[in-house]
N, C-alpha and C positions, 0 to 999 in steps of 0.2 A: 206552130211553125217551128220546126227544127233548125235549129243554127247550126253550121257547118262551118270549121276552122280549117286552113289549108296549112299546109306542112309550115309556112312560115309564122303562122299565126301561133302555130304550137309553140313551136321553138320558142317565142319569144314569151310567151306565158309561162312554159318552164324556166325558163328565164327568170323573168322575173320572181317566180314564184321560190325559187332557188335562192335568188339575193335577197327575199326578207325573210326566208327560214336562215341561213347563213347569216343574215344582220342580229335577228332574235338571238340564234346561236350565241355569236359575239359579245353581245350585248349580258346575257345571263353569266356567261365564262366571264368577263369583267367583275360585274355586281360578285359570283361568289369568289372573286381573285383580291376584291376589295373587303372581303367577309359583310356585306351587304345583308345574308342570310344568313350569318354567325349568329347567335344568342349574346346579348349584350348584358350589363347592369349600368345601373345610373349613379355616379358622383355628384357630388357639388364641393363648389370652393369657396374664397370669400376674396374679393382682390380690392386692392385701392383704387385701382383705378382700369376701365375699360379700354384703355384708346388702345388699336389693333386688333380687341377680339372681338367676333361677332358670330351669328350664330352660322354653323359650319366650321369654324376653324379648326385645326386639325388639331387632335392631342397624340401625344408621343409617349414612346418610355423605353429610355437608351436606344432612340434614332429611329424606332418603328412606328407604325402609324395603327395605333391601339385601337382609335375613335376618333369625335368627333364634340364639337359644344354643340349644344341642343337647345340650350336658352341663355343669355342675359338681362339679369336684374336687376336696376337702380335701387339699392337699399336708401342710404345715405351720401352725402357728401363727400365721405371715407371709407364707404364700402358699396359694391358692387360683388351682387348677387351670380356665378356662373352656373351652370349644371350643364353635365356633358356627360355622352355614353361611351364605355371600353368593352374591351371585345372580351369577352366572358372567360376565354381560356386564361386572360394576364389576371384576371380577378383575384387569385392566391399571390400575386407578387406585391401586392398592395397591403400596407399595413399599418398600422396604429403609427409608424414612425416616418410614413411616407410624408412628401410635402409636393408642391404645385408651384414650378416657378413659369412665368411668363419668358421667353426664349427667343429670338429671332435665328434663326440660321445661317443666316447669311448677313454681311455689312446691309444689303436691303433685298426687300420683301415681306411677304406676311407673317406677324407672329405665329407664335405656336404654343401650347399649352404641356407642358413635359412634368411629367410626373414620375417621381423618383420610386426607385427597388426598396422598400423594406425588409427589416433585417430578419431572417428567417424566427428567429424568438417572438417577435413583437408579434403582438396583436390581430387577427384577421379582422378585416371591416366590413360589416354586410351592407346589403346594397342600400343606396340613399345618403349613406356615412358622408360626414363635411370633414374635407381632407387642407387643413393646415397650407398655408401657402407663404412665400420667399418671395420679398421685394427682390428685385433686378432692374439693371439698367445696362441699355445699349447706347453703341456712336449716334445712332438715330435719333434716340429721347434724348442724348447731351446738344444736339444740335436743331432742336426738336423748336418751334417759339413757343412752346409753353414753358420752354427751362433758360431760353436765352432772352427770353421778351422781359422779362425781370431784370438781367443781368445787364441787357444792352440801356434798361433806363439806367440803371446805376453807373456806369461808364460813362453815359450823356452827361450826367449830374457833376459828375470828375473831370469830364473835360472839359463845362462850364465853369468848374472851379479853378482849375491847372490855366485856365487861361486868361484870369479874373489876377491869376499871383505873377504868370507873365506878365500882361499888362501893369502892374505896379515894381516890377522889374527892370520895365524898358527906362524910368528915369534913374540919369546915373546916378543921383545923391545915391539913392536908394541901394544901388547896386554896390557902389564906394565905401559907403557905411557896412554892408556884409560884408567886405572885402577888409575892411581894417577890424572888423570883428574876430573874423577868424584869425585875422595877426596877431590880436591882442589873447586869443585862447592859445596860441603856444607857449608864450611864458608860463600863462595861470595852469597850462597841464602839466609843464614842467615843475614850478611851486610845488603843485598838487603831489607828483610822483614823489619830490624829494622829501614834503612834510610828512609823506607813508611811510618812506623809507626811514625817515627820523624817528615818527610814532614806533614805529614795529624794533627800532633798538630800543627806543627808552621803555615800552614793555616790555621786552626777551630781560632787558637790565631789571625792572622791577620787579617782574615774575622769575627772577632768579632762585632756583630752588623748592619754585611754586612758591613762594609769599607770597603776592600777589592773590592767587585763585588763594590760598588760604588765609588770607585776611577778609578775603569780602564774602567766603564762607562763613567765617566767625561773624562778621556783622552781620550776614544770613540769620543766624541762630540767637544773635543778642537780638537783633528786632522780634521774629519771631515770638522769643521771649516776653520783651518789652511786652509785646501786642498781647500776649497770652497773659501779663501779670496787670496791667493794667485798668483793666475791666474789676479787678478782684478790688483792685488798691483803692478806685474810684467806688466799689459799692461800700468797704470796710473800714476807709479811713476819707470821706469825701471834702475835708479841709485840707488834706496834702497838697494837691494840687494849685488851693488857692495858694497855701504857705509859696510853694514849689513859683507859682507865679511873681509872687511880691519878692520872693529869694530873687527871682530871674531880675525884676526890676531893680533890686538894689546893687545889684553885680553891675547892672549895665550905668547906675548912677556912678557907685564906686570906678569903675572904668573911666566914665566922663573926667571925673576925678582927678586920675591917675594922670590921664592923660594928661591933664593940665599944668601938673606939677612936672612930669618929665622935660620938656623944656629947661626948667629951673638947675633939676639932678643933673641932667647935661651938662650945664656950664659949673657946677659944684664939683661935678667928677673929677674934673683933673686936681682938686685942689682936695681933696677925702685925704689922698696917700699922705701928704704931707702936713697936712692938719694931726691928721692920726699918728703918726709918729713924733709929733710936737705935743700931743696929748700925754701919749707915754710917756716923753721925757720930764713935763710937767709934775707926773705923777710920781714918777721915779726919786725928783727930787724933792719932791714935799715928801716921801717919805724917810729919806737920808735926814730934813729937819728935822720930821718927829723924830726919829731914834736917838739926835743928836741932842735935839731938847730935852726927853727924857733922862739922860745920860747927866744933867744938871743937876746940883744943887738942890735948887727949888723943889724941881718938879719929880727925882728921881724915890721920894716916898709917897709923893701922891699915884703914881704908875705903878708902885709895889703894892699899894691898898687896892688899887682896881683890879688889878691880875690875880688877886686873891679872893675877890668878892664873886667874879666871873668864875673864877675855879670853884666856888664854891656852889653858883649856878648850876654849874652843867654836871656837878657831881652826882645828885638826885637823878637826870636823866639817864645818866649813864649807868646808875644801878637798875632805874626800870626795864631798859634795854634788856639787859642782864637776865633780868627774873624773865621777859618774855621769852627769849631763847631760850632758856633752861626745858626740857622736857615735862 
């Protein structure tokens, strides 16, 4: 039985037949517009974390649409496995020095995977090569609950606290007491500033000329010393030290001592000068007696035999003398 189509029946089959050769058409000029039928190679990356990519998301490089992700892999905890294909012609702009950061392009919307120009020197990477990747962050991941749900407990904990120091606030001791505290810290800052002001003359005063820094450099160097000589004196002479000790103890008995007598020198002091010049005088005229005694009768050939007995003493010495200086 032969089928027969009337003029309108045609029409509409070329019709039709016209809008799915025309939709193919389309459809093919799309796919090779997108390089669908472009030759690709395969990267992979390493990322911390996955939230936004998935398989399909678009990769980039400097704002073009290269490729695409092709798989996601859960390695670890802190790494997550990517692999994704680019479109074979960008394959020499990729290099040993390239990296992979995660991108959003807009305040929102779906990430993107952008991968940076290598420096014509560096390195080519053949295909399969694991390409180096750049933490980043967006206003999305700042506002994201995975980075405020942290922060907002921590806030809670602060304002349970901030309102724990209010409430012991609200009674006025308590408030009265802070209030006369900081009264009493302006005198004590003030002390404070003038005791600086004091400190820093009385050392410009005793650092006058550098003394100061060069005295406590010389005790620098005496300790030093000390420390260096010590060890020797303890292994070569090891009773010094005891000596060095009992010395220390009798000094400090002598001290005891002293001290105890000064009281006494005290109230004797004013009475020294005058004693002592009553001494001399005493002396002065016992010897006006001897002379005057001597100058007797009696006694003036007994004082002639001595002063010739003593002359005759010291005359032996003073001829050894004599011979010793002689060359």
């Amino acid at each position: 039985m032969k089928v027969k189509f009337n003029v309108y029946e045609r029409v509409a089959g070329l019709f039709v037949l016209g809008a799915v050769v025309g939709t193919l058409g389309v459809g093919v000029a799309v796919a090779v517009k997108k390089g669908l039928f472009e030759p690709k190679i395969e990267l992979e990356t390493s990322l911390r974390s996955a939230d936004g990519i998935r398989e399909g998301t678009l990769v980039s490089m400097q704002g073009l649409r290269i490729g695409s992700v092709t798989a996601v892999e859960l390695i670890s905890a802190s790494e997550v496995r990517v692999r994704f294909k680019m479109e074979r012609r960008y394959g020499d702009k990729v290099r040993a020095d390239s990296v992979v950061r995660v991108l959003r392009p807009f305040v929102i919307g779906e990430k993107i995977l952008d991968v940076s120009i290598g420096a014509p020197e560096a390195l080519a990477l053949a295909e399969g090569a694991k390409l180096p990747s750049e933490p980043t962050a967006d206003i999305m991941d700042l506002v994201s609950g995975k980075t405020l749900g942290p922060s907002l407990d921590i806030l809670g904990r602060m304002a349970e606290n901030l309102k724990f120091v209010a409430e012991a606030f609200l009674d006025p001791k308590r408030s009265q007491a802070l209030v006369r505290m900081f009264d009493d810290l302006s005198p004590l800052l003030k002390n404070a500033s003038s005791l600086t002001a004091e400190a820093n003359t009385l050392l410009k005063t005793a650092n006058k000329g550098q003394q100061l820094t060069k005295t406590i450099q010389n005790l620098a160097l005496i300790t030093n010393e000390v420390s260096r000589i010590l060890p020797q004196v303890a292994k070569e002479s090891p009773e010094l030290l005891t000596h060095l000790a009992k010395i220390a103890k009798n000094m400090a008995v002598l001290t005891d001592e002293v001290q105890k007598t000064l009281p006494m020198m005290q109230k004797m002091a004013p009475e020294i000068p005058r004693a002592s010049a009553r001494a001399i005088e005493a002396l002065d005229e016992t010897v006006v007696t001897l002379k005057a005694l001597q100058k007797s009768f009696l006694l003036r050939g007994s004082a002639r035999e001595v002063r010739e007995e003593e002359a005759k003493l010291r005359a032996p010495a003073a001829v050894e003398k004599l011979e010793e200086a002689k060359p």
